[in-house]
C-alpha positions as CSV (number, residue, x, y, z in Angstrom):
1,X,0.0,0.0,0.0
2,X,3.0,2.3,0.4
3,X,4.8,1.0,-2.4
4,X,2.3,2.8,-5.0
5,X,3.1,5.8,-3.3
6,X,7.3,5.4,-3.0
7,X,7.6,4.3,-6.1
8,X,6.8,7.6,-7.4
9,X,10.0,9.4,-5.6
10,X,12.2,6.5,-6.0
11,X,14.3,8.9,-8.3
12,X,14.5,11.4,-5.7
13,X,15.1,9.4,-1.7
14,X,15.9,6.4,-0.9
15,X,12.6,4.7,0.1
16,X,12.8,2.3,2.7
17,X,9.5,0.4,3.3
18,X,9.1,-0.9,6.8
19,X,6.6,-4.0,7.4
20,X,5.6,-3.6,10.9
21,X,6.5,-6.6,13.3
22,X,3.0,-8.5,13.2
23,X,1.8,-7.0,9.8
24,X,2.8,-8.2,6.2
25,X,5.2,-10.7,6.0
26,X,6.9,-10.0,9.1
27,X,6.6,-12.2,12.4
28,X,4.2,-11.0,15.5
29,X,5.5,-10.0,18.4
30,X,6.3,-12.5,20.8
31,X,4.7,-10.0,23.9
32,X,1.7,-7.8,23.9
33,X,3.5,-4.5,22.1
34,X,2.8,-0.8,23.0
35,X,3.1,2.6,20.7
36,X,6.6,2.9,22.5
37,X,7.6,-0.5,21.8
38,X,7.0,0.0,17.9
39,X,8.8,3.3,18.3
40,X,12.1,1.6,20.0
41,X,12.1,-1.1,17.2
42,X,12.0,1.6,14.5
43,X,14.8,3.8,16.6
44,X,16.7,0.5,16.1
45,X,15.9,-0.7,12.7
46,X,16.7,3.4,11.4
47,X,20.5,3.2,13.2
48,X,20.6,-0.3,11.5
49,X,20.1,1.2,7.8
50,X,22.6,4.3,8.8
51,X,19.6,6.4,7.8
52,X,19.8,10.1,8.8
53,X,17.1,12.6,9.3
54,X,14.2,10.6,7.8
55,X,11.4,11.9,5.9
56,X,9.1,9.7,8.2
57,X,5.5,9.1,5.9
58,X,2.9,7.0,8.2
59,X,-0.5,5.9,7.6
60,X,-3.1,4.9,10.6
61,X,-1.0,2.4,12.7
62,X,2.0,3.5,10.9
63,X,1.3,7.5,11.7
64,X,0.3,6.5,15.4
65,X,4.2,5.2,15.5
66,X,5.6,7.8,13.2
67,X,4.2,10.2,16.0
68,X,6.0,8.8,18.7
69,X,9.5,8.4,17.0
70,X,9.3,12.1,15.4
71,X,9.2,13.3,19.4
72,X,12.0,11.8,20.4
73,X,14.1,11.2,17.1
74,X,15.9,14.0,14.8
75,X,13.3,13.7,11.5
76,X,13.6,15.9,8.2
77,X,10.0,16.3,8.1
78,X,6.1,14.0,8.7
79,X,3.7,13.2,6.7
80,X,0.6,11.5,8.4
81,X,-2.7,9.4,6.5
82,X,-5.5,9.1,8.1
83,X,-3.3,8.6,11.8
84,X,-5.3,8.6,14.9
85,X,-3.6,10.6,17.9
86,X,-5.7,11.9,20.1
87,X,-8.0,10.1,22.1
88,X,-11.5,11.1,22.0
89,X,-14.7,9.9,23.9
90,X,-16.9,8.2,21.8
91,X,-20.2,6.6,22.0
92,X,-20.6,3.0,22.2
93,X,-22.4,1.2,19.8
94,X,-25.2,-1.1,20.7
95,X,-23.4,-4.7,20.3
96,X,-20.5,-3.0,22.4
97,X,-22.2,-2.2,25.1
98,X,-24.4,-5.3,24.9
99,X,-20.8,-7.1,25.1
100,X,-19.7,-5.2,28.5
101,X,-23.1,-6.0,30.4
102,X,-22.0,-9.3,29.1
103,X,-18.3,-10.0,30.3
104,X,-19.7,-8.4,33.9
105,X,-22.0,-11.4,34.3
106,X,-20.6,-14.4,36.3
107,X,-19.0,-16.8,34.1
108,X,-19.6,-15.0,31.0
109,X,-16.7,-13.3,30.2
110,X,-15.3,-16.8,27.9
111,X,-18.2,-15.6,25.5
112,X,-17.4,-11.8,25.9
113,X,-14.3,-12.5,24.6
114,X,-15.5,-14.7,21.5
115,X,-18.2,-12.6,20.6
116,X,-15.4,-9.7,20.3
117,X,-14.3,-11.2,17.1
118,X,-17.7,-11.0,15.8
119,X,-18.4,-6.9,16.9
120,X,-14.7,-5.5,16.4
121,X,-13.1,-3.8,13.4
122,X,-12.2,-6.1,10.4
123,X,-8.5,-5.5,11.5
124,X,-9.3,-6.8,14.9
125,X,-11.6,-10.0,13.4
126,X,-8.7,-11.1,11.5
127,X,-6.0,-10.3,13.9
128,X,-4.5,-13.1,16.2
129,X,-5.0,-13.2,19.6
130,X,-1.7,-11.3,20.5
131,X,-2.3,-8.9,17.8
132,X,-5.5,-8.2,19.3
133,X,-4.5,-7.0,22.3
134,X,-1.4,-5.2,20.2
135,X,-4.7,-3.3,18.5
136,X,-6.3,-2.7,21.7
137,X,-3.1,-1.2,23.6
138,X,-1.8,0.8,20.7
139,X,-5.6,2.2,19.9
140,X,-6.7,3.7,23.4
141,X,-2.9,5.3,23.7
142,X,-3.6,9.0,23.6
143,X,-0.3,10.7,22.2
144,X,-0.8,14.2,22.6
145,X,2.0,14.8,24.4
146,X,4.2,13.3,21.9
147,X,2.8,15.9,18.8
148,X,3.1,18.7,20.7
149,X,6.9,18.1,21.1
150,X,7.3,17.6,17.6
151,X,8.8,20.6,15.8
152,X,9.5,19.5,12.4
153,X,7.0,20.5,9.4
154,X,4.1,17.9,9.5
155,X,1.4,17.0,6.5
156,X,-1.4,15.6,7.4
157,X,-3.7,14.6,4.3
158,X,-7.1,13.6,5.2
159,X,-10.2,12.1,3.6
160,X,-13.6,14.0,4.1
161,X,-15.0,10.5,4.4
162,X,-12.7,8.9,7.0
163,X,-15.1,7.2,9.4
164,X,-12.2,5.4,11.3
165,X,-10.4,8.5,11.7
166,X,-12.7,11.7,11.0
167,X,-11.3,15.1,10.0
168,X,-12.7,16.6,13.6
169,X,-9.4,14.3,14.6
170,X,-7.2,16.0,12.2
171,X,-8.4,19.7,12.6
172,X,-7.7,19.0,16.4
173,X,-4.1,17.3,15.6
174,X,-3.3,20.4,13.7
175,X,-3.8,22.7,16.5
176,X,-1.8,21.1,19.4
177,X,1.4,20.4,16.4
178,X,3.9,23.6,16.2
179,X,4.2,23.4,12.5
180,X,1.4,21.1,10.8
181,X,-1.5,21.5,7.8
182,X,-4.0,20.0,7.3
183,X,-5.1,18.8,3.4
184,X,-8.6,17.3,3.3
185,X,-9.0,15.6,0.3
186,X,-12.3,13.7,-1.1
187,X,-12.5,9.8,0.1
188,X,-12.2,7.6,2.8
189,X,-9.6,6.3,5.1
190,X,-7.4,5.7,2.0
191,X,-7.8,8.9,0.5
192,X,-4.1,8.9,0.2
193,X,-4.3,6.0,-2.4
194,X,-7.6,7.4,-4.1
195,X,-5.9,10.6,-5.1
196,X,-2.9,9.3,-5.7
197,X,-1.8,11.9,-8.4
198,X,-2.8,15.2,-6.2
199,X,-0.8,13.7,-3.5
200,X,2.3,12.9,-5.4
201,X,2.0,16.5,-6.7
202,X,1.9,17.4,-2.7
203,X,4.6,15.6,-1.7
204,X,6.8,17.0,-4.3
205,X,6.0,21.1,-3.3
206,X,6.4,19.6,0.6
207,X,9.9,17.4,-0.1
């Protein structure tokens, strides 16, 4: 999914495409990983490379991590899809609250926790069990404190449509970063693929 967009400035960088332990074709994590443990593995894998002052691009999972290396990591620049960071209060749908009464009854939390893979995101259904709870602790992180401390020039291209992340997210990402904007663009949490061209044409005036 990246590889459509790096191949476009392969001419330019060197574009280093990172599959995430417990995603792609890498192995899982052998422990339940946090946002900071992602972060130390990429700290790691960057110094392994020799790679200095990264333009660090991060979509949704990717952009939560990207967030928390560019805080504590010298960066050229950030460009975030569609990456969650703040942690709002949201209202519970039906099935989810129907599964809470559920787990607090006595001997009813076995089926709580199979009926999760029926209710949860299509990421979490067809996660494994230690990915799940990999998506659960990396998902109700709130990372605030980490984009305020981030000083580089951020992008953050959004899609008008984005139901897992809406723009209310983004607009309120923008605010709390020292030096980010915010491009909406028409389409969903993929917007960055759907408008592929306009976002090459971005990138270019940003890099």
């Amino acid at each position: 999914m990246m590889k459509i967009l790096g191949d476009h400035f392969a001419d330019r960088f060197r574009i280093t495409i990172l599959d995430l332990p417990g995603f792609g074709e890498s192995d899982e994590p052998s422990s339940v990983w946090k946002v900071e443990d992602y972060s130390f593995m990429l700290e790691e894998f960057v110094k392994k490379l020799g790679i200095k002052k990264p333009i660090i691009i991060g979509h949704s999972f990717g952009g939560r991590i990207a967030i928390r290396y560019s805080s504590n990591n010298s960066i050229e620049k950030l460009v975030l899809f569609g990456s969650p960071c703040i942690r709002f209060e949201k209202e519970l749908s039906t099935s989810v609250k129907i599964l809470k009464k559920i787990k607090t009854l006595p001997g009813m939390n076995y089926i709580g926790e199979k009926m999760k893979k029926y209710i949860g995101s299509s990421d979490y259904k067809n996660a494994s069990p230690i990915m799940r709870q990999v998506l659960v602790e990396v998902v109700n992180e709130d990372l605030s404190q980490f984009a305020r401390e981030i000083e580089e020039p951020t992008l953050l291209i959004w899609g008008d449509h984005d139901e897992a992340v809406p723009v209310y997210e983004a607009r309120e990402l923008e605010k709390i970063m020292p030096d980010a904007a915010l491009i909406v663009l028409p389409g969903s949490h993929y917007a960055y693929i759907e408008n592929l061209p306009t976002v090459v044409t971005i990138l270019n005036k940003f890099f």
